[in-house]
N, C-alpha and C positions, 0 to 999 in steps of 0.2 A: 351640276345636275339639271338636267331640265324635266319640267314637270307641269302636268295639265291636271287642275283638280277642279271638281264640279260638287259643291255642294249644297245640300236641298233642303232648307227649314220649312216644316210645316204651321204658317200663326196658326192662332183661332177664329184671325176674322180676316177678310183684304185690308180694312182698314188697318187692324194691327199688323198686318205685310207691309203694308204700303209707310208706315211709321217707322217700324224697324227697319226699314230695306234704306228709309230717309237717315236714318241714324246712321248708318254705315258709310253714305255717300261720301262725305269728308275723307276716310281711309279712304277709298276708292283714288282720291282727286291727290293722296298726297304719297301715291307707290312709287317705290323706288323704280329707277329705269329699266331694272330686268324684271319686271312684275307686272303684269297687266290684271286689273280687277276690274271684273263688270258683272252689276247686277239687275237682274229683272225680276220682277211681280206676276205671277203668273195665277191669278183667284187665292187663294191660301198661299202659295205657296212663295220663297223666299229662293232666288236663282244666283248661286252665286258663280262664277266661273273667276280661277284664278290661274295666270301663264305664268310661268317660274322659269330663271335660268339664273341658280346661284346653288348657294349654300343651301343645306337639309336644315338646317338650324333656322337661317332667316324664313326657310317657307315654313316652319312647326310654329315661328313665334309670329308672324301674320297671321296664321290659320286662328290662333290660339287668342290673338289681340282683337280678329274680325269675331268670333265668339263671344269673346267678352264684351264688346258694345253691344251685339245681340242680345245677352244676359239682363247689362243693364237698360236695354231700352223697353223690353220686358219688365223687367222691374218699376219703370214710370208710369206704363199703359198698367200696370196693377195687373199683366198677366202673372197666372199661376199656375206650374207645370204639375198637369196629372198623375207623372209618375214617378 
C-alpha cells in the first residue's frame, strides 16, 4: 500500500512546537526504507508528513508510536490538554 499522510498538531506555544517537533526528530532519522518522515515548525504549529510504501499495520503503528512521543513530550514541558 502506498500512502501520503500529513499531519498537523497544534502546541500552545512555538517553543513548545519547536521541543516536541525536537522530540520526534530521532524517529524521523531511524525510519525504515519505505518510510520517509519529515517534520517542520510552522509558529504553533507541528508539520508532520509521512510517505509509506508497506504494510496498513506498520504505518498504524508509526503513526500511533510518533503520537506517543508527542504525548510524552508534552507531558515533560508540563503541557495540559484542554479538552
Amino acid at each position: 500500500m502506498k500512502a501520503k499522510v500529513e499531519m498537523v498538531y497544534e502546541a500552545k506555544t512555538e517553543e513548545h512546537a519547536r521541543a516536541i517537533a525536537g522530540a520526534i526528530k530521532p524517529e524521523n532519522e531511524v525510519a525504515p526504507s519505505n518510510m520517509k518522515i519529515t517534520t517542520s515548525v510552522e509558529r504553533t504549529d507541528i508539520v508532520i508528513t509521512l510517505k509509506f510504501n508497506g504494510k496498513m499495520e506498520s504505518l498504524i503503528y508509526t503513526l500511533d508510536d510518533l503520537l506517543e512521543h508527542m504525548e510524552m513530550a508534552e507531558n515533560v514541558l508540563g503541557v495540559e490538554d484542554e479538552d
